[in-house]
C-alpha positions as CSV (number, residue, x, y, z in Angstrom):
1,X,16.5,10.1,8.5
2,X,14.5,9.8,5.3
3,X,15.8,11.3,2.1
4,X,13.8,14.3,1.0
5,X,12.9,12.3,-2.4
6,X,12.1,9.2,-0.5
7,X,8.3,9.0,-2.2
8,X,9.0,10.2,-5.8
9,X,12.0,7.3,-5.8
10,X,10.4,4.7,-4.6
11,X,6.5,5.0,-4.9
12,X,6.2,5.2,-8.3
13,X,4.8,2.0,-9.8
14,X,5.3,0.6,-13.2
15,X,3.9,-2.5,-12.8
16,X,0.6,-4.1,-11.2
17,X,2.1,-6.3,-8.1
18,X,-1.3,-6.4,-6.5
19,X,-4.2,-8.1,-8.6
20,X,-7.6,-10.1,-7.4
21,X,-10.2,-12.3,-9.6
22,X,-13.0,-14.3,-8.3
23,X,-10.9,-17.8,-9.2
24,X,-8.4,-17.0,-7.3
25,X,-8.6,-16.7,-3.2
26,X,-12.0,-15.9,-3.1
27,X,-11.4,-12.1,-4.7
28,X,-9.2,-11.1,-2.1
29,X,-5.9,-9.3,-3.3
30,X,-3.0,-11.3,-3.6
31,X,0.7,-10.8,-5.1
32,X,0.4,-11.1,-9.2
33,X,1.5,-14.9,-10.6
34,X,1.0,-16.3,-6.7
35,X,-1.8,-17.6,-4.7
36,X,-0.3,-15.5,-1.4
37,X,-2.7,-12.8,-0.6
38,X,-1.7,-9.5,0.2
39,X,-3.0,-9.7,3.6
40,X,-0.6,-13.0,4.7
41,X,2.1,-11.1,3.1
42,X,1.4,-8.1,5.7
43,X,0.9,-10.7,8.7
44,X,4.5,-12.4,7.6
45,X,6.3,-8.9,7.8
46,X,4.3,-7.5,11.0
47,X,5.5,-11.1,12.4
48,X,9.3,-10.0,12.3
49,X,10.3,-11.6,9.1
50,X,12.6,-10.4,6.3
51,X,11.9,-10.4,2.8
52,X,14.3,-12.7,2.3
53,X,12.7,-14.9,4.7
54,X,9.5,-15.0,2.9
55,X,11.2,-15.4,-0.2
56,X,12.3,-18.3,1.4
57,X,9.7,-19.4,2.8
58,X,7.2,-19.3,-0.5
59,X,9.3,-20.0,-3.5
60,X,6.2,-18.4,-5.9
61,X,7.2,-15.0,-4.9
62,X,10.4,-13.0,-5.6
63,X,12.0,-10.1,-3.7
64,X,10.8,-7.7,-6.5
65,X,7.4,-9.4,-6.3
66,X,7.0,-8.7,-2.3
67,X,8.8,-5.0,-3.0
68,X,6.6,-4.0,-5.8
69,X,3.7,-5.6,-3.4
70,X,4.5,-3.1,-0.7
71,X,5.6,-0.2,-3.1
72,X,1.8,-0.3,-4.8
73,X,0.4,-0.1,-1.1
74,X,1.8,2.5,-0.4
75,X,0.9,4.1,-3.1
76,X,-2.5,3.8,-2.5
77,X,-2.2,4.4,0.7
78,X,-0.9,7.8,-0.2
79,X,-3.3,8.4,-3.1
80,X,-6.6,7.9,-0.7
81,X,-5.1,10.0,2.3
82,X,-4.6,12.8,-0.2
């Protein structure tokens, strides 16, 4: 079950995980301070693996990184549906 102040705990952002620039990837969004866009991030999690697994994996990011990642997708996600 989810808490009842599962959103306002964790969705609120206080720092930019998420940036793009044309020098980097072609524009596309990618995890701030790595070249690992957000949408490889999204394919390594929807292929089964942990954080801590693609922590492993790509030394550049940290588990705050990936969190704060997700947490300021979710947040947008939220913003446009409401």
């Amino acid at each position: 079950m989810v808490p009842a102040n599962f959103n306002k705990r964790l969705l609120p952002i206080d720092e930019k995980w998420i940036v793009s620039d044309k020098d980097h990837l072609g524009g596309k969004p990618r995890v701030q301070g790595t070249r690992i866009s957000v949408a490889f991030l999204l394919e390594c999690l929807a292929s089964g693996m942990s954080v801590a697994e693609i922590v492993d994996a790509y030394p550049t990011l940290t588990e705050n990184a990936v969190q704060g990642a997700l947490r300021e997708l979710a947040h947008e996600k939220e913003a446009a549906a409401g």
